[in-house]
C-alpha positions in Angstrom: 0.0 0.0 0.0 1.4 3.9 -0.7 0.9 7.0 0.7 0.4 10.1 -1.0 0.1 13.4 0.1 -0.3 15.9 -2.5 -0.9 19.8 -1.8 -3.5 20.1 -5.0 -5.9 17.1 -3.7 -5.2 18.6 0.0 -6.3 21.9 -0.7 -9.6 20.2 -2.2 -10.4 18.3 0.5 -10.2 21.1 3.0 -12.6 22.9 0.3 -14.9 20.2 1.0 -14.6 20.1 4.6 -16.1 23.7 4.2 -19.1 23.2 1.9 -19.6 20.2 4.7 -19.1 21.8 8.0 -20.1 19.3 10.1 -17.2 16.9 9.0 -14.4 16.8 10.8 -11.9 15.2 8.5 -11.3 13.6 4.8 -10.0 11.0 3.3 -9.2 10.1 -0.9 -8.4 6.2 -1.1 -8.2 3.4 -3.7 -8.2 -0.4 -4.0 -7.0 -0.4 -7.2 -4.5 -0.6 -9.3 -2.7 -0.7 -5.8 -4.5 0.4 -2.7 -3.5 3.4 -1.6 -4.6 6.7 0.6 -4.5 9.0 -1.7 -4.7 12.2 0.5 -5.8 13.1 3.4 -6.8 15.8 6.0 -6.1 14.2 9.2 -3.4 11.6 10.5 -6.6 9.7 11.9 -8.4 9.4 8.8 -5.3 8.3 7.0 -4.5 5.7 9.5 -8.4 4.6 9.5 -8.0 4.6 5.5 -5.1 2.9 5.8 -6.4 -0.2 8.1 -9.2 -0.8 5.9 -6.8 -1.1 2.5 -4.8 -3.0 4.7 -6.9 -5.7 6.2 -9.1 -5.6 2.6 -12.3 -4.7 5.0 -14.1 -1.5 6.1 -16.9 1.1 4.9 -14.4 2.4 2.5 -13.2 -0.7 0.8 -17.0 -2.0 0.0 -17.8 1.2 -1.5 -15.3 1.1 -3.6 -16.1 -1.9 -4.9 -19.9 -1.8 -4.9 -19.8 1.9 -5.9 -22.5 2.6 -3.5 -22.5 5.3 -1.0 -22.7 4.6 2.9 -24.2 7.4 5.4 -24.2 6.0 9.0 -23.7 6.6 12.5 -21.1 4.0 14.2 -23.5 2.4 15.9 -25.5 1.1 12.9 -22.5 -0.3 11.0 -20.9 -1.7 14.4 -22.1 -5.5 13.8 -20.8 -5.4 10.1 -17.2 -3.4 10.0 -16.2 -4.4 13.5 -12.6 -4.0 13.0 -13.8 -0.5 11.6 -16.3 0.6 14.1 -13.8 -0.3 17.2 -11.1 1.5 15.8 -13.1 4.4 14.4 -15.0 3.9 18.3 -11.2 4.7 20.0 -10.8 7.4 17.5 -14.1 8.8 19.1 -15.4 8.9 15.3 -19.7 8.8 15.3 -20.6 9.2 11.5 -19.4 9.1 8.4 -20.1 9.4 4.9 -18.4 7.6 2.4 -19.1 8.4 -1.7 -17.7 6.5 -4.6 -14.9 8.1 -6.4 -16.8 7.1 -10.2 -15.7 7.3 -12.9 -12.6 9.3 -12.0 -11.2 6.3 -9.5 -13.8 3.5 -10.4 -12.1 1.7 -7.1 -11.6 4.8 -5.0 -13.9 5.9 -2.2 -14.2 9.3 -0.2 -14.4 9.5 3.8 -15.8 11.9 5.1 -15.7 11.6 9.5 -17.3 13.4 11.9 -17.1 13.6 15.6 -20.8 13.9 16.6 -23.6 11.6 15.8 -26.3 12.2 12.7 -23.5 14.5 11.3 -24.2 13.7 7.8 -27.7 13.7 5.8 -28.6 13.1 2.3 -28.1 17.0 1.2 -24.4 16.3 2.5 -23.9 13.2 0.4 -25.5 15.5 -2.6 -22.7 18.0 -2.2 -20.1 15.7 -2.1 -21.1 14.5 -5.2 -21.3 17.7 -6.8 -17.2 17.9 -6.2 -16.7 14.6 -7.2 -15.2 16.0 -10.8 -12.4 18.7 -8.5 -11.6 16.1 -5.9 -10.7 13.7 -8.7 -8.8 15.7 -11.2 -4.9 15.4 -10.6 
């Protein structure tokens, strides 16, 4: 697995994280050609990212193969992701909002994390498709 952090896809998630304001951090990723975070805004969400590529599990990694979008509190996903949910638990992580990076990344996922419970909402997920085309360009 790599690790890139590149100032361009940087400054574009911290664009994001202000159209969103109640996420607290972000997260580019991919499965595939070779799984990798692509950038990130916060140690914690890289090292979340990260675990998930590494152990081939998580939120992030079945979005990116099912391109299908997941908006949950912890405690909802808790009995599916386990490794996830305890680790985004100790992390003190409560939603999260992760978005397919199509067709851009067809095996790339964005994170989005936030601290408090029922952060996210379906206008959220909306917005974070509407930057889909920015976050992806390189």
């Amino acid at each position: 697995m790599t690790t890139s952090r590149t100032s361009p896809a940087i400054t574009r998630l911290s664009e994001l994280l202000r159209r969103v304001p109640r996420a607290d951090m972000a997260v580019l990723g991919t499965t595939a050609p070779v799984a990798a975070v692509l950038a990130h805004t916060d140690e914690r969400a890289r090292a979340l990212e990260a675990e998930q590529l590494l152990l081939g599990r998580g939120p992030s990694v079945e979005v990116a193969a099912s391109q299908r979008a997941v908006l949950a509190d912890l405690h909802e996903i808790r009995t599916y992701w386990t490794d996830f949910a305890r680790r985004a638990r100790e992390l003190r992580l409560h939603s999260l909002l992760i978005v397919p990076l199509e067709p851009a990344f067809p095996s790339g996922a964005l994170s989005l994390y936030a601290h408090r419970s029922r952060a996210f909402d379906e206008a959220d997920e909306d917005v974070v498709r509407r930057n889909l085309h920015a976050l992806a360009r390189r």
